[in-house]
TIKENU-600458 format. One record per residue (C-alpha): residue in three letters; x, y, z. Coordinates in Angstrom, 2 decimals, always signed. Each point is the difference from the previous one (the first is absolute). Example, Ala and Ser with C-alpha at 12.3 -4.5 7.8 and 13.67 -1.06 7.14 Angstrom:
BEGIN
  residu       xx       yy       zz
     ALA   +12.30    -4.50    +7.80
     SER    +1.37    +3.44    -0.66
END
This chain:
BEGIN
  residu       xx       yy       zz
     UNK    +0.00    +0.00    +0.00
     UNK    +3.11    +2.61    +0.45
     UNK    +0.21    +0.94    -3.35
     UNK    -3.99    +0.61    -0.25
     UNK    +0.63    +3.98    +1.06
     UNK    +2.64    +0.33    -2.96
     UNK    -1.32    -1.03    -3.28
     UNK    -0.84    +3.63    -0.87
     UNK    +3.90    -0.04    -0.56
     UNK    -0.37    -2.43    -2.65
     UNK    -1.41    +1.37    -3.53
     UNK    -2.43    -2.63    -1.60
     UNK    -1.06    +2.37    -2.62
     UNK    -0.33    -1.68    -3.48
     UNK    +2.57    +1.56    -2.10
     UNK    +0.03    -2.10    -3.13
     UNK    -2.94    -0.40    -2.56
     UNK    -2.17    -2.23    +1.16
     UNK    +0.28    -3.79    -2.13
     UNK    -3.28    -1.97    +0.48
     UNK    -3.64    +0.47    -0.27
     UNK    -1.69    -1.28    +3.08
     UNK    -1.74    +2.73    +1.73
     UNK    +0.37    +1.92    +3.38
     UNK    +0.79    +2.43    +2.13
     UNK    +2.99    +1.61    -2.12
     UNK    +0.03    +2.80    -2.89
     UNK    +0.81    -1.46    -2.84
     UNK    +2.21    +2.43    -3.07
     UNK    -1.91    -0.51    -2.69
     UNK    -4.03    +1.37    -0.19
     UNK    -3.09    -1.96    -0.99
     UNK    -3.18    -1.67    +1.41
     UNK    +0.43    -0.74    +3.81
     UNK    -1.39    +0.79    +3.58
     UNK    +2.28    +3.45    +0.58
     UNK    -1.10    +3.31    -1.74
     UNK    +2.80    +1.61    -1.11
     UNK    -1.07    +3.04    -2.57
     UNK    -2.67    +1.55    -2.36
     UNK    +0.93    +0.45    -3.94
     UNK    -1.56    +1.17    -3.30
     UNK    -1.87    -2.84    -1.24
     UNK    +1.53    -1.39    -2.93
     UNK    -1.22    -2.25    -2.59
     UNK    -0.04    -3.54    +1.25
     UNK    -0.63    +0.81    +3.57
     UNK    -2.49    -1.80    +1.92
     UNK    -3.08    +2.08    +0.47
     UNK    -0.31    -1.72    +3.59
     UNK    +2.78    +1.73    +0.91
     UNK    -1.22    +3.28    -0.90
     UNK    +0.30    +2.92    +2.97
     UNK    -3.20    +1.52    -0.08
     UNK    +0.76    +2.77    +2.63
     UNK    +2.94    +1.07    -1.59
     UNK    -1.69    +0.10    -3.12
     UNK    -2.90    +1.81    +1.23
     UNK    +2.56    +2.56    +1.75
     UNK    +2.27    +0.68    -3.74
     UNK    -2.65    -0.26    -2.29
     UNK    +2.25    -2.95    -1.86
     UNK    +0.21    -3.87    +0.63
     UNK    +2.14    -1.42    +2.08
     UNK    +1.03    -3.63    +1.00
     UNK    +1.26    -1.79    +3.28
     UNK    +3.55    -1.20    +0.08
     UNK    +0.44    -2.83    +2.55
     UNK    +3.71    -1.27    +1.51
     UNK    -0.21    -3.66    +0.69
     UNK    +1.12    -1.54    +3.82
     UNK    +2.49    -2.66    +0.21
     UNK    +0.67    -2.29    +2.62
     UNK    +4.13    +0.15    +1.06
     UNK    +0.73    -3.13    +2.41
     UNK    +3.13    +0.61    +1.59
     UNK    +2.25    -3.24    +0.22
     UNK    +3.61    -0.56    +1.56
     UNK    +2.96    -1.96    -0.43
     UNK    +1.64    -0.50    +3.33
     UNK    +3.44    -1.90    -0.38
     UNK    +1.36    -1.88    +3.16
     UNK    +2.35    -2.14    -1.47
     UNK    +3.73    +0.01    +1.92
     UNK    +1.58    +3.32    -1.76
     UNK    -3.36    +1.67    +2.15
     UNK    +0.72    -1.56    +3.08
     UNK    +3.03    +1.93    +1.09
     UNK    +0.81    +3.29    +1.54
     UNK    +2.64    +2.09    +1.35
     UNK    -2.05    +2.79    +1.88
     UNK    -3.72    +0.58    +1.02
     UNK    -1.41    -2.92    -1.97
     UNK    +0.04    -3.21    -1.77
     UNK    -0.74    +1.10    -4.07
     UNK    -2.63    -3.20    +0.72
     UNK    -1.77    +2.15    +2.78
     UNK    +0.10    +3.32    -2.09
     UNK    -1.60    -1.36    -2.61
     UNK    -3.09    -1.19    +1.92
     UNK    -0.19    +3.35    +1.66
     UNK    -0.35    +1.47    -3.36
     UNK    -2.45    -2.89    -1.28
     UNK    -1.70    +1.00    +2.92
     UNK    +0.12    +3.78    -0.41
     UNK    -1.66    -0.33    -3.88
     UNK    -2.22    -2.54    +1.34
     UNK    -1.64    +2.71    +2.01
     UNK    +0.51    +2.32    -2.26
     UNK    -2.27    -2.13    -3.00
     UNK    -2.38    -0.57    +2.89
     UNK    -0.35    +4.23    +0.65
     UNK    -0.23    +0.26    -3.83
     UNK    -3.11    -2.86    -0.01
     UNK    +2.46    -2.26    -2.29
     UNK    +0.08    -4.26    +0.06
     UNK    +3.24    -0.91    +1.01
     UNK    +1.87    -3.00    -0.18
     UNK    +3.79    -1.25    -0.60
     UNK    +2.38    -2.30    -0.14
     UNK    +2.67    -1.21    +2.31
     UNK    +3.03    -1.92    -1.24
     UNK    +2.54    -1.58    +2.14
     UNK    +2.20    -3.52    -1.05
     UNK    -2.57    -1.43    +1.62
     UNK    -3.19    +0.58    -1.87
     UNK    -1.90    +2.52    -1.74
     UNK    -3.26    +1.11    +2.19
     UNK    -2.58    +1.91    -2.28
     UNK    -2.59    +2.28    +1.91
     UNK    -2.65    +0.33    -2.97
     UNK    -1.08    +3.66    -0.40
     UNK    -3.16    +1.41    +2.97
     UNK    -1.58    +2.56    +1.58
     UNK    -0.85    +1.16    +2.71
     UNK    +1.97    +0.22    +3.56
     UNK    -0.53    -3.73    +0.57
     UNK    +2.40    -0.56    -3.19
     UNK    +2.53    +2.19    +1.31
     UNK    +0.11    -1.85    +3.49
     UNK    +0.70    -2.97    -1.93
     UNK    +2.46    +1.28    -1.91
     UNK    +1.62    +1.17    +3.14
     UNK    -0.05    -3.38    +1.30
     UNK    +1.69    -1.62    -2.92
     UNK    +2.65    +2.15    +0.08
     UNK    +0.54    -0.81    +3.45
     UNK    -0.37    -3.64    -0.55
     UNK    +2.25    -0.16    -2.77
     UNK    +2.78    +1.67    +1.49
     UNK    -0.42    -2.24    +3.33
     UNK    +0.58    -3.04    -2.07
     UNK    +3.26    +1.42    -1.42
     UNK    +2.82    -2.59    +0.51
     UNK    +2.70    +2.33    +2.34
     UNK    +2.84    -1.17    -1.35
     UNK    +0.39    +0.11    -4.19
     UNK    +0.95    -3.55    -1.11
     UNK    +2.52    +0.19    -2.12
     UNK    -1.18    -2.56    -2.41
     UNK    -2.88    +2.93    -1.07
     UNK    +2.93    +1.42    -2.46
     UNK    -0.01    +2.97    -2.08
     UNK    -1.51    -1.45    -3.20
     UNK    -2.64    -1.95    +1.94
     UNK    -1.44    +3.08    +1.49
     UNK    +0.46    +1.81    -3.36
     UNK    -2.15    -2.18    -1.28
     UNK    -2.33    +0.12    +2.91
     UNK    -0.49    +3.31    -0.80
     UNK    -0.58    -0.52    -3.64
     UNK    -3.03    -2.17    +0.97
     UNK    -0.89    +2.72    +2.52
     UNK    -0.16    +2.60    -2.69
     UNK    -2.20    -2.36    -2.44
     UNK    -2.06    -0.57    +2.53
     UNK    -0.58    +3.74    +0.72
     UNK    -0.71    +0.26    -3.95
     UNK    -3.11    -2.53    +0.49
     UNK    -1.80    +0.92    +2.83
     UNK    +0.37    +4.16    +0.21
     UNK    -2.39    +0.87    -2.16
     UNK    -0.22    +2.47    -2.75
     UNK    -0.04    +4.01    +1.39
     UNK    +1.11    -1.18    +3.50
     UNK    +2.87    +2.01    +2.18
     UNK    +2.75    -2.33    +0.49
     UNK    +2.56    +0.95    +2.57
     UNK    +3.36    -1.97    -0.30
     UNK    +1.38    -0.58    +3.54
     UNK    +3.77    -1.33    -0.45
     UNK    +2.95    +0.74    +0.06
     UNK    +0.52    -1.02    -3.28
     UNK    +3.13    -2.38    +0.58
     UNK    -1.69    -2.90    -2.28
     UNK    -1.27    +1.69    -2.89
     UNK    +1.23    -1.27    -3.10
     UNK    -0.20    +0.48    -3.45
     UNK    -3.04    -2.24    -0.51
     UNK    -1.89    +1.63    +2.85
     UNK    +0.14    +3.56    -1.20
     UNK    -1.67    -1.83    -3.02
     UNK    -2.82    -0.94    +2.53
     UNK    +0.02    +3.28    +1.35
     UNK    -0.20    +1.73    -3.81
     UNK    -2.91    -2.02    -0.95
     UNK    -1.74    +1.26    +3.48
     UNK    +0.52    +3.64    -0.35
     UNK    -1.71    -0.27    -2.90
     UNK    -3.34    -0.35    +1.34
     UNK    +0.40    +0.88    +3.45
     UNK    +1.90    +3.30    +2.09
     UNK    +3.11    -1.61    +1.92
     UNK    +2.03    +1.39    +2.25
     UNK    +3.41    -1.24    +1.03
     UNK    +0.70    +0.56    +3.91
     UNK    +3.79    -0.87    +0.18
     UNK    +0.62    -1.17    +3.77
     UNK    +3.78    +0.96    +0.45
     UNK    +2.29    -0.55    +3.42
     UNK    +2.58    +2.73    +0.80
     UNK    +2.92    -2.28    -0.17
     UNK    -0.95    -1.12    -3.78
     UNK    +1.10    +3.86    -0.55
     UNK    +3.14    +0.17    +1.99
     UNK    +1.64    -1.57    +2.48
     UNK    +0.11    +0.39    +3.66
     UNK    +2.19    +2.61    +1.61
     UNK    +2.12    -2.52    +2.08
     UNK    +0.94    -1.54    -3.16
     UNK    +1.02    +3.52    -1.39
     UNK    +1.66    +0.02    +2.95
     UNK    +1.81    -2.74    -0.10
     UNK    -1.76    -1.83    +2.57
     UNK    -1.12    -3.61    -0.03
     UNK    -3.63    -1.24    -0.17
     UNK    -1.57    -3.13    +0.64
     UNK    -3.53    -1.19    -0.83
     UNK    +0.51    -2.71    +2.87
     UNK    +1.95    -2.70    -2.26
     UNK    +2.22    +2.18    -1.98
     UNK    +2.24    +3.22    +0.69
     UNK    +1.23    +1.92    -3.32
     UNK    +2.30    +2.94    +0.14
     UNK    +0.47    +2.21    -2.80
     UNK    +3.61    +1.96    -0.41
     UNK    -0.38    +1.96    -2.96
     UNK    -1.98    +2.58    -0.59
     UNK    -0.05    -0.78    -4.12
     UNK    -1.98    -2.99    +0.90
     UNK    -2.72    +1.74    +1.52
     UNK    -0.26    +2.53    -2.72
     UNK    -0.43    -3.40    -2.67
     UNK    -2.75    -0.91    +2.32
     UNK    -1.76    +3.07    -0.39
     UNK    +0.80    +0.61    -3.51
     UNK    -1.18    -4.07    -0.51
     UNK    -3.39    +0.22    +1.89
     UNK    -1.23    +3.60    -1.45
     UNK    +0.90    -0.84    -3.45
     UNK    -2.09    -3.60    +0.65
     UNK    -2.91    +2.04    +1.61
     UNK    -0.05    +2.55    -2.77
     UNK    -0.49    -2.65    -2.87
     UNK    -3.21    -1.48    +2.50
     UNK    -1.70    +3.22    +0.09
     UNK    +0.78    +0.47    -4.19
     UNK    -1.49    -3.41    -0.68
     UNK    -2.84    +1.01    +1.61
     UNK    -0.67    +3.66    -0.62
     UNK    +0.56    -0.75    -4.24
     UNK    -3.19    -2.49    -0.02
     UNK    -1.80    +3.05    +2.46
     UNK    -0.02    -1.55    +2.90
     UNK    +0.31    +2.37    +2.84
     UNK    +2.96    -0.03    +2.39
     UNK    -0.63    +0.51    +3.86
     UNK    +3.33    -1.24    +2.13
     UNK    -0.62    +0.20    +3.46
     UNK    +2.75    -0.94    +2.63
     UNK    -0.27    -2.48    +2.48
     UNK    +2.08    +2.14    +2.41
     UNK    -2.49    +2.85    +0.22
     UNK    -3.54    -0.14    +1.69
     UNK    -2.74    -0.21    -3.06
     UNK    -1.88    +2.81    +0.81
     UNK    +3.37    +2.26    +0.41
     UNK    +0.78    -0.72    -3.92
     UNK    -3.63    -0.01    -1.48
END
């Protein structure tokens, strides 16, 4: 419930065209038959007569017609990625328990707004699918799931889940995501992004397409740079091993390394439109939104 009092920090507003035809509750771009009066013209040939205004006809002295803008429904629909790159942090937070506070956060938001929500949740596990609802009840059980899911998170990373496996994981994720969001949904990406491969962005292309996504990159401060007692030639242990660093050229590749490798993320996804959000683990949410 904390992050109930902050979703006017989030903006939900529908920013792309809209790309389906079911109605509801949201404006459509283009003008035609539909339950929203949106403005009086000159009748024109081909016009429907039972569209004609008859006040505004009787007040000019010439004809003029209706113009209606059609409502859309906009479910909003997240990705939530806990596999092991999320479950690690060097400050505030686990990435793993930022990214449910933001699920959480545009959970509430969609329920302020009177959108369905629903989601996904990927970890090496499974792949839980919350189908889209409305309604506070849908939102409590979206809050559970992403409570559940993260509960039955292994603690430790087994180290037979390699890189390619969960690569591919995430492939399956991302096809997945294709099937069930449906067309004109909001689809927030909740990741950090550290599996996405070629063939995903290809999912993630052919989604953009017909729904508005947004990519929320969840970062950790050391991913940027490294700790000061490196810099400072101090040792640091996670509990099993203690690295030193001497040289202060290696910590400049590091940084040089992990901003040029974040920079090509956010280009992937902002050349197929997909908006970019990164959000730090090592901040309190509401500070950065």
């Amino acid at each position: 419930m904390l992050y109930r009092k902050y979703t006017y920090l989030l903006a939900n507003k529908a920013n792309a065209r809209i790309k389906h035809h079911l109605s509801g509750q949201y404006l459509a771009k283009t003008k035609g038959r539909g339950m929203e009066f949106d403005e009086a013209r000159h009748y024109q040939p081909g016009d429907d007569v039972r569209t004609i205004d008859w006040r505004v006809t009787a007040r000019t002295g010439k004809t003029h017609t209706k113009l209606f803008r059609e409502e859309k429904d906009r479910p909003v629909f997240v990705f939530c990625d806990l596999l092991p790159t999320m479950r690690f942090g060097s400050q505030l937070l686990f990435k793993s328990v930022q990214a449910c506070h933001l699920s959480a956060l545009i959970a509430w938001r969609a329920k302020e707004n009177g959108d369905k929500i629903g989601g996904l949740i990927l970890s090496e596990n499974n792949i839980f699918e919350a189908k889209p609802r409305g309604r506070q009840k849908a939102v409590l059980n979206w809050l559970d799931a992403l409570k559940t899911q993260h509960n039955q998170l292994p603690i430790k990373h087994q180290v037979a889940d390699d890189n390619d496996v969960l690569n591919q994981r995430f492939v399956e994720a991302c096809a997945h995501l294709r099937r069930v969001a449906h067309p004109g949904s909001l689809v927030y990406l909740v990741s950090d992004f550290q599996h996405l491969s070629d063939t995903a962005l290809q999912h993630l292309f052919q989604l953009q397409k017909h729904c508005e996504v947004v990519a929320c990159w969840i970062n950790d401060p050391i991913e940027h740079t490294l700790p000061a007692q490196l810099a400072a030639g101090l040792p640091i242990t996670d509990g099993n091993k203690i690295k030193s660093i001497q040289s202060q050229q290696q910590i400049k590749l590091y940084q040089q390394r992990t901003r040029s490798l974040f920079s090509k993320t956010q280009q992937n996804m902002t050349q197929f439109n997909i908006r970019w959000l990164p959000l730090s683990a090592g901040v309190p949410l509401h500070q950065q939104l």
